[in-house]
C-alpha positions as CSV (number, residue, x, y, z in Angstrom):
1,X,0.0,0.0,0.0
2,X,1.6,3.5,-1.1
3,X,2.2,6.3,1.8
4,X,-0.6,8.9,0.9
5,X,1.1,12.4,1.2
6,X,-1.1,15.6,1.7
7,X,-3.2,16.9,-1.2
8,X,-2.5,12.9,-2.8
9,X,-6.0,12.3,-5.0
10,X,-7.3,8.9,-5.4
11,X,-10.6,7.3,-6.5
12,X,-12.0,4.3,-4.3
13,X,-14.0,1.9,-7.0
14,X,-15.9,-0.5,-5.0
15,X,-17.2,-3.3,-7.4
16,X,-19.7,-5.7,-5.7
17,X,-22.7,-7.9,-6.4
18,X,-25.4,-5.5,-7.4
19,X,-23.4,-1.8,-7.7
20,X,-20.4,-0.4,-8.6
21,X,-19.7,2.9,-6.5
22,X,-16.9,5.3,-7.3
23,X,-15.9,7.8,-5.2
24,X,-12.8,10.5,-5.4
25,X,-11.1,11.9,-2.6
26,X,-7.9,14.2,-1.6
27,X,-6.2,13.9,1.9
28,X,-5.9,16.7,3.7
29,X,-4.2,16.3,6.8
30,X,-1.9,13.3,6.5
31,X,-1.5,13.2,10.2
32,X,-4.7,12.9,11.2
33,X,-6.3,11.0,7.7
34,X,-8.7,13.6,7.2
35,X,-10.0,13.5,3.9
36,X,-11.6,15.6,1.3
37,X,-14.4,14.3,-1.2
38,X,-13.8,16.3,-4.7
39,X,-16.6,14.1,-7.0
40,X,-20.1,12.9,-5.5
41,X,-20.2,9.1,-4.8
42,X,-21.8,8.2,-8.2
43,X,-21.7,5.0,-10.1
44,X,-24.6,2.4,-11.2
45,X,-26.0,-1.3,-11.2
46,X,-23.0,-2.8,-12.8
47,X,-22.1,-5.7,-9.8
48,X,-21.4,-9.2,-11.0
49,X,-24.9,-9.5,-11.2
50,X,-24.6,-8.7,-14.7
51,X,-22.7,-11.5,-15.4
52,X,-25.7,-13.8,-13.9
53,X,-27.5,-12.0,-16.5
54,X,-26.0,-12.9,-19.6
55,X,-25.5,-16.4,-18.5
56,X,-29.1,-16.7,-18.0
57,X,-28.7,-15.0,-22.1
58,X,-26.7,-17.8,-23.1
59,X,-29.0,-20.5,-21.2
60,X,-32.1,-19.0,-23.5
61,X,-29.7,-18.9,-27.0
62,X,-29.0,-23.0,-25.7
63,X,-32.8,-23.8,-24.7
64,X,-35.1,-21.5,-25.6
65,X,-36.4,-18.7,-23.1
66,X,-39.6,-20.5,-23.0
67,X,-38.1,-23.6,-21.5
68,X,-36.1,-21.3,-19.3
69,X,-39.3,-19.6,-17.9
70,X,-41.0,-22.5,-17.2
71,X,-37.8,-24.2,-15.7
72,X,-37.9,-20.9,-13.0
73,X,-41.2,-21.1,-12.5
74,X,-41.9,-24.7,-12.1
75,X,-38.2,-25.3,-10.2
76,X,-37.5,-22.6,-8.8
77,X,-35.0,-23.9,-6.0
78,X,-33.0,-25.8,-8.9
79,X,-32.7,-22.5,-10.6
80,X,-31.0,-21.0,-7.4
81,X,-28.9,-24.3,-7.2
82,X,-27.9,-23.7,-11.3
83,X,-26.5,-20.1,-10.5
84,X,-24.9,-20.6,-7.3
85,X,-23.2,-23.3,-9.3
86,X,-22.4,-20.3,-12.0
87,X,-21.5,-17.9,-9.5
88,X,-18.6,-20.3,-8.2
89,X,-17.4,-21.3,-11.8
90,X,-17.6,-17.2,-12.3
91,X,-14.9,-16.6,-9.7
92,X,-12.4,-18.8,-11.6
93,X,-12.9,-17.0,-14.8
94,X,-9.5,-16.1,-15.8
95,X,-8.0,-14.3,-18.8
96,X,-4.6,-16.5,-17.8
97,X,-6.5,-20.3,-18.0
98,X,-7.7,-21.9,-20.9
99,X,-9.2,-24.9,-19.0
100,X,-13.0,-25.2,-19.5
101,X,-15.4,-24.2,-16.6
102,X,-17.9,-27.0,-15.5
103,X,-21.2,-25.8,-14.2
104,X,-23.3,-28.6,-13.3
105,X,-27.0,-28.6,-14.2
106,X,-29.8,-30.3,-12.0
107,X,-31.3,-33.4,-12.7
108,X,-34.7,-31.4,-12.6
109,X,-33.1,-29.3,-15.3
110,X,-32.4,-32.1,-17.5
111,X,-35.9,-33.8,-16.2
112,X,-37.8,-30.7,-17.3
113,X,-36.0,-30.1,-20.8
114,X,-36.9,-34.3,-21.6
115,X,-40.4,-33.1,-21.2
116,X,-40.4,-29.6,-22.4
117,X,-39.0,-30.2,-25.8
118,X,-38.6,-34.4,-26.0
119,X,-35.4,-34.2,-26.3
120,X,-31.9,-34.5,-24.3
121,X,-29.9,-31.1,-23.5
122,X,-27.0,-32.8,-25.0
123,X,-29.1,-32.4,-28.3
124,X,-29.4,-28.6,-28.2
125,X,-25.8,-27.9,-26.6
126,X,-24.2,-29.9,-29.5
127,X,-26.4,-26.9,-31.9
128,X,-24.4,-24.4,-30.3
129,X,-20.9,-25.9,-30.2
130,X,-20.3,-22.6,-31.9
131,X,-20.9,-20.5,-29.0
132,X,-17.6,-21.9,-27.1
133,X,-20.5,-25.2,-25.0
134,X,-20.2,-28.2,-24.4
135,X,-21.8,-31.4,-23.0
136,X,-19.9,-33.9,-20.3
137,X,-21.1,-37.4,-19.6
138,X,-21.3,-36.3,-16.1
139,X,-24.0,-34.2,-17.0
140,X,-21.9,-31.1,-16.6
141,X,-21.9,-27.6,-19.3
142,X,-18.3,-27.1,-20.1
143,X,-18.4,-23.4,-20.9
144,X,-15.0,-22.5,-23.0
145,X,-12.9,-20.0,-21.0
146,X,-13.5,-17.0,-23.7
147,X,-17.1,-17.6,-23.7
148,X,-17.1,-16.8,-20.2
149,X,-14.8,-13.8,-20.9
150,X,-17.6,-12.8,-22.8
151,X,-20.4,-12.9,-20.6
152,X,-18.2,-10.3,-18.9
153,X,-17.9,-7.9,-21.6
154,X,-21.0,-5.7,-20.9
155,X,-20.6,-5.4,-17.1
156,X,-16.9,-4.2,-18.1
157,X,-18.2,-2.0,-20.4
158,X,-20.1,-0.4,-18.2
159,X,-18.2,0.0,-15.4
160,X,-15.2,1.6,-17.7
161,X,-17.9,4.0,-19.0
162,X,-18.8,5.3,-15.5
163,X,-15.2,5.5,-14.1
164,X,-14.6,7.8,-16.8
165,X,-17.3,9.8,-16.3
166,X,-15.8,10.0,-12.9
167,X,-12.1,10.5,-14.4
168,X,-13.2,13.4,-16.8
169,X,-15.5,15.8,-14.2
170,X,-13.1,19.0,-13.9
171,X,-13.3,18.9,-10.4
172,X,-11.5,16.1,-10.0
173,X,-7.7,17.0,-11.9
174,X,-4.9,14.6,-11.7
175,X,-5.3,11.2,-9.8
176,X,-2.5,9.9,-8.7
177,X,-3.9,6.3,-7.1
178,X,-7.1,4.0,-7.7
179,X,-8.2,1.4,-5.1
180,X,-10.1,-1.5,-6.6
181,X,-11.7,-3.2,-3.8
182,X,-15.3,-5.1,-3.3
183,X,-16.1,-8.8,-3.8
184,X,-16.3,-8.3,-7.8
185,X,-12.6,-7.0,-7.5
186,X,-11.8,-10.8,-7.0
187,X,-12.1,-11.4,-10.2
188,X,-8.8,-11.9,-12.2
189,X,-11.0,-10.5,-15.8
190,X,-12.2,-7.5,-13.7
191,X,-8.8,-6.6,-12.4
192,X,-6.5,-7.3,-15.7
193,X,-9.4,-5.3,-17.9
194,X,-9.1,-2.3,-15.3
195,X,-5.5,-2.2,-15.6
196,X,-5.4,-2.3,-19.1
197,X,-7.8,0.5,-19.3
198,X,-6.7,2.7,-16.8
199,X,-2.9,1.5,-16.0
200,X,-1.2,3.6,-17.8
201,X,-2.7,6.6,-16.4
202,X,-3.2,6.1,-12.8
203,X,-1.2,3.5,-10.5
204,X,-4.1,0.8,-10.0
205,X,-4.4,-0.5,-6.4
206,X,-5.5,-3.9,-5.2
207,X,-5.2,-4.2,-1.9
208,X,-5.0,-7.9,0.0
209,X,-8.5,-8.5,1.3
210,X,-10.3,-6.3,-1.1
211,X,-13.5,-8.2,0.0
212,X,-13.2,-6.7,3.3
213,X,-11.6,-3.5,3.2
214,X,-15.1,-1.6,2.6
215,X,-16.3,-3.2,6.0
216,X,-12.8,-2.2,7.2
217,X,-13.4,1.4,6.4
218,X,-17.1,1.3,7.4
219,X,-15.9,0.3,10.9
220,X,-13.0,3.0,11.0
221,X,-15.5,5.5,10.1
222,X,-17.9,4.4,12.7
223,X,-14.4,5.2,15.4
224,X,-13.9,8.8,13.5
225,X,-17.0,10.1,11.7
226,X,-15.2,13.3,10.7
227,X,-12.5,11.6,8.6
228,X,-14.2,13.1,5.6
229,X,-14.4,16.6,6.3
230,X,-15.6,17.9,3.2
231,X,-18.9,16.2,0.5
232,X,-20.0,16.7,-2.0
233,X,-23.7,16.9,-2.2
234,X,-25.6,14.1,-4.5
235,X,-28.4,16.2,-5.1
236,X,-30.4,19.4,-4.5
237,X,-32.7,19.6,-1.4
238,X,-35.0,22.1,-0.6
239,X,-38.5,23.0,0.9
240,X,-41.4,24.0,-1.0
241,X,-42.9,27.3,0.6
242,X,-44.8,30.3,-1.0
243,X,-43.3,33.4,-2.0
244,X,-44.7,36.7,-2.9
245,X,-46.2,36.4,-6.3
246,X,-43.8,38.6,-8.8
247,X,-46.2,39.7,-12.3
248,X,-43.4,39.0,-14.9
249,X,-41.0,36.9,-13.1
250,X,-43.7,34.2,-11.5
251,X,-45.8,32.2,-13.8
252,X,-49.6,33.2,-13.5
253,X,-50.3,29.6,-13.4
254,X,-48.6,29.3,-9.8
255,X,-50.1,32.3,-8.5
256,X,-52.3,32.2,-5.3
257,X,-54.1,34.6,-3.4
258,X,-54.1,34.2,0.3
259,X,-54.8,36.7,3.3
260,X,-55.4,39.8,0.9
261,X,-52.0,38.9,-0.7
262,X,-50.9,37.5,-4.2
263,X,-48.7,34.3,-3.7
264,X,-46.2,32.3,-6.2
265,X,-47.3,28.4,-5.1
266,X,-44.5,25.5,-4.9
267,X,-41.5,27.7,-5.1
268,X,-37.9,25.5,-4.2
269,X,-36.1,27.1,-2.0
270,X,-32.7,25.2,-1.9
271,X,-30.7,24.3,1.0
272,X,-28.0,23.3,-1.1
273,X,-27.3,22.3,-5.0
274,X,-26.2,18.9,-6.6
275,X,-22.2,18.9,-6.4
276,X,-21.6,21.6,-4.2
277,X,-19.2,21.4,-1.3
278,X,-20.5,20.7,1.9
279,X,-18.2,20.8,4.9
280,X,-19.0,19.3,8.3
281,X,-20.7,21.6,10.6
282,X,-21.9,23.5,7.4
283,X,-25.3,25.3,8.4
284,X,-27.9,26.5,5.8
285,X,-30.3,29.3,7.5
286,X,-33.6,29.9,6.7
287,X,-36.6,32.2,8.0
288,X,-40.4,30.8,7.2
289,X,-43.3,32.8,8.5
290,X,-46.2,30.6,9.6
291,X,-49.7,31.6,8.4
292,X,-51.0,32.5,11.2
293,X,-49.1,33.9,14.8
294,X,-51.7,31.1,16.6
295,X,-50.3,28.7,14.6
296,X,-48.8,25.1,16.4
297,X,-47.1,23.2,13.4
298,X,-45.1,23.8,10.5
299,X,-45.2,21.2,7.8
300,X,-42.4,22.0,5.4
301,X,-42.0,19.1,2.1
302,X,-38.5,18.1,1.7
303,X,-37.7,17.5,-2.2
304,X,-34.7,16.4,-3.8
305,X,-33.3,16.6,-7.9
306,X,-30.7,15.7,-9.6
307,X,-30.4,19.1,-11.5
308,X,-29.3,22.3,-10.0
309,X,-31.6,24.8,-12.0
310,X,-35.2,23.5,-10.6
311,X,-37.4,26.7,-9.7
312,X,-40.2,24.6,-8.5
313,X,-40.9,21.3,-7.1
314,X,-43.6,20.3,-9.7
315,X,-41.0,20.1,-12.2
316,X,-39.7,16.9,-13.9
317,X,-37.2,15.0,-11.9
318,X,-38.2,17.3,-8.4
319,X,-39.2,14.4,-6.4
320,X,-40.4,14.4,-2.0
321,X,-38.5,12.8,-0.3
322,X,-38.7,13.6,3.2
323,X,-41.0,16.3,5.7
324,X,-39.6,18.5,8.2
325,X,-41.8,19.1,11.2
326,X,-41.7,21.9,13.6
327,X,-43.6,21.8,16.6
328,X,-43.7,25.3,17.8
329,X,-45.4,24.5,21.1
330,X,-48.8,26.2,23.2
331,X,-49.6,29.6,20.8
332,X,-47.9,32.8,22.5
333,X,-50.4,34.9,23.8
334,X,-52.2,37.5,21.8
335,X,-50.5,40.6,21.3
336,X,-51.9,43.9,22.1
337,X,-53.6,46.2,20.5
338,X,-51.7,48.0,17.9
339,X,-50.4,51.2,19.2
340,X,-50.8,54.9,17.8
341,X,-49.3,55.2,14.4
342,X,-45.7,56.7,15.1
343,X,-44.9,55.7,18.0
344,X,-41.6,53.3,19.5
345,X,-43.8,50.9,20.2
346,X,-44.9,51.1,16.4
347,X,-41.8,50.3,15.1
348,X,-41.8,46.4,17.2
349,X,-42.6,43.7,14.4
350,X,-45.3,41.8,15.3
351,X,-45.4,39.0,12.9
352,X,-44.1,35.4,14.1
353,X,-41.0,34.6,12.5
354,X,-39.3,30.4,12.4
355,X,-35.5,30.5,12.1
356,X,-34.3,27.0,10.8
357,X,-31.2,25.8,10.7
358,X,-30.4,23.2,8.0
359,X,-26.8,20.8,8.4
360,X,-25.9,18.6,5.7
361,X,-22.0,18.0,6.0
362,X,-22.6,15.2,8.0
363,X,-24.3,11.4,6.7
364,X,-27.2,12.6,8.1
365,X,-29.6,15.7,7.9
366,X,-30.3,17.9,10.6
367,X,-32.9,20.6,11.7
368,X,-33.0,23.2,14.6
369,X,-35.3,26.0,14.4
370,X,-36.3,29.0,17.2
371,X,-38.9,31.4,17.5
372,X,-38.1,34.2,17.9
373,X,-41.7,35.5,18.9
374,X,-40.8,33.5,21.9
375,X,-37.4,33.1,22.1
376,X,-37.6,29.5,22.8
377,X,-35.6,26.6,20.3
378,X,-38.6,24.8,18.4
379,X,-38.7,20.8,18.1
380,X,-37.6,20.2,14.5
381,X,-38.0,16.5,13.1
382,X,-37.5,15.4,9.5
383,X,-39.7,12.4,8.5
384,X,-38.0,10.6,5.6
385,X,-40.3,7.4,5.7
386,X,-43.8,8.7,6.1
387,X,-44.3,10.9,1.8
């Protein structure tokens, strides 16, 4: 493992079952490991699974994906038997053997394809001798070693595609290491295809115990939360509210008329944009007014988007994802009656005003709000199961 000097940039690419997840980071303080995140965590559904995928292709091109339905239908636990018998035989692809792979297929499989078609799998395998298959007297699929190297072509593709989205972002510059860790980073095709791809212009890193080393991280993190001391935010949040309704600027569609005043409806008012640096202990400050001074609960939506220019949260790709509650207690008491016109006591601002207090540099979202009608902090709660 190199020595990681301060400002050192590297990009974790954890390949497992289902995702791969790329993040980029810069170390800060090489004392104390603190560490800077320079691209969001982004990535995609390009895991190993996606080799399952196009073996189940290549069991369809061999027996037809009726027979294959039925076969998961009808057996469903020999189906789980067949690719847990694939997923082993996946782990010793190689692009250094040329040995064939044996996956064994069971008897129900065999059982099934007699009676689904009336004849023996050995007859359809030997059809597509072309395809790198064949059949073994011990009722075993000898898959050639560069037809399994191809079942791994699109997953590779893929995950080449979004590293380089990764590598090419402008706030990421010159990366000097890339740790390829996960269970999928077993694999012997995975790690000579990244290498080839991306050796010669980053050092590629694969650690002993790449299996574990995310679990290893999760459970240093867990001892020092604030190792990362700066995020990058994976997508815009904000509240809907109402704003005063602007003729020209607002459109008439959206306006509202409320209390004797013209209101713009569903206005996003961000906390924070998509990519934008969020440091821990970063506070976003907002003041709400609640419609009425009386009032006992603020119900603010929480939305989120992927783009950074949404105005409103009806707009395509604004989605709710979460509610922020303030409980703002017993109703003060009423206030007087409204003095003389021009006097000091004129001049005191009677409406209720909520001052929230937003954090997002941590894992986790937090709210604080006071009233300042009262002077008292108001119970804040954000609800992101209950839309």
């Amino acid at each position: 493992m190199p020595e990681l000097d301060r400002d050192t940039v590297y990009a974790v690419v954890d390949c497992g079952g289902g995702t791969v997840d790329i993040t980029v980071h810069q170390m800060t303080d090489r004392l104390t490991g603190h560490l800077k995140e320079l691209h969001k965590a982004s990535g995609g559904p390009y895991g190993s699974t996606g080799v399952d995928v196009e073996f189940e292709r290549l069991l369809e091109t061999l027996f037809g994906g009726d027979f294959l339905s039925a076969f998961r239908r009808q057996r469903p636990a020999a189906f789980v038997d067949l690719m847990i018998a694939f997923e082993s035989r996946k782990r010793n692809a190689s692009p250094f053997r040329e040995n064939p792979l044996n996956i064994a297929l069971p008897f129900s499989f065999i059982d099934l394809f007699r009676k689904f078609r009336g004849k023996d799998v050995e007859w359809a395998i030997k059809k597509h001798q072309h395809l790198g298959v064949r059949w073994s007297a011990q009722g075993m699929l000898r898959v050639e070693q560069e037809t399994m190297r191809q079942l791994f072509l699109p997953t590779l593709a893929n995950i080449t595609q979004a590293i380089e989205s990764v590598l090419s972002a402008p706030e990421v510059g010159p990366l000097q290491y890339m740790f390829l860790v996960g269970g999928f980073a077993e694999s012997e095709l995975l790690q000579k295809h990244i290498r080839d791809v991306f050796g010669h212009r980053v050092n590629v890193i694969i650690p002993q115990g790449m299996g574990l080393a995310i679990l290893r991280g999760a459970v240093q993190f867990g001892l020092d939360p604030g190792v990362v001391t700066v995020r990058r935010s994976r997508l815009t949040y904000g509240v809907g509210v109402l704003n005063r309704f602007q003729h020209g600027l607002h459109p008439p569609d959206k306006r509202v008329v409320a209390a004797g005043a013209e209101w713009c409806a569903d206005v996003l008012d961000r906390f924070v944009a998509v990519d934008e640096s969020v440091a821990v202990g970063d506070v976003v400050v907002r003041s709400y007014t609640p419609a009425t001074p009386a009032q006992s609960t603020v119900i603010l939506h929480l939305y989120a988007t992927e783009r950074h220019d949404a105005k409103f949260v009806t707009e395509d790709g604004v989605r709710r994802v979460g509610t922020l509650h303030l409980d703002l207690g017993s109703p003060p008491p009423l206030p007087p009656p409204s003095p003389p016109p021009g006097t000091e006591e004129d001049s005191l601002p009677q409406r209720r005003e909520i001052t929230v207090h937003m954090k997002f540099g941590d894992t986790e979202v937090k709210a604080s709000a006071v009233d300042h009608l009262t002077g008292q902090c108001v119970r804040a709660n954000i609800d992101f199961l209950t839309l």
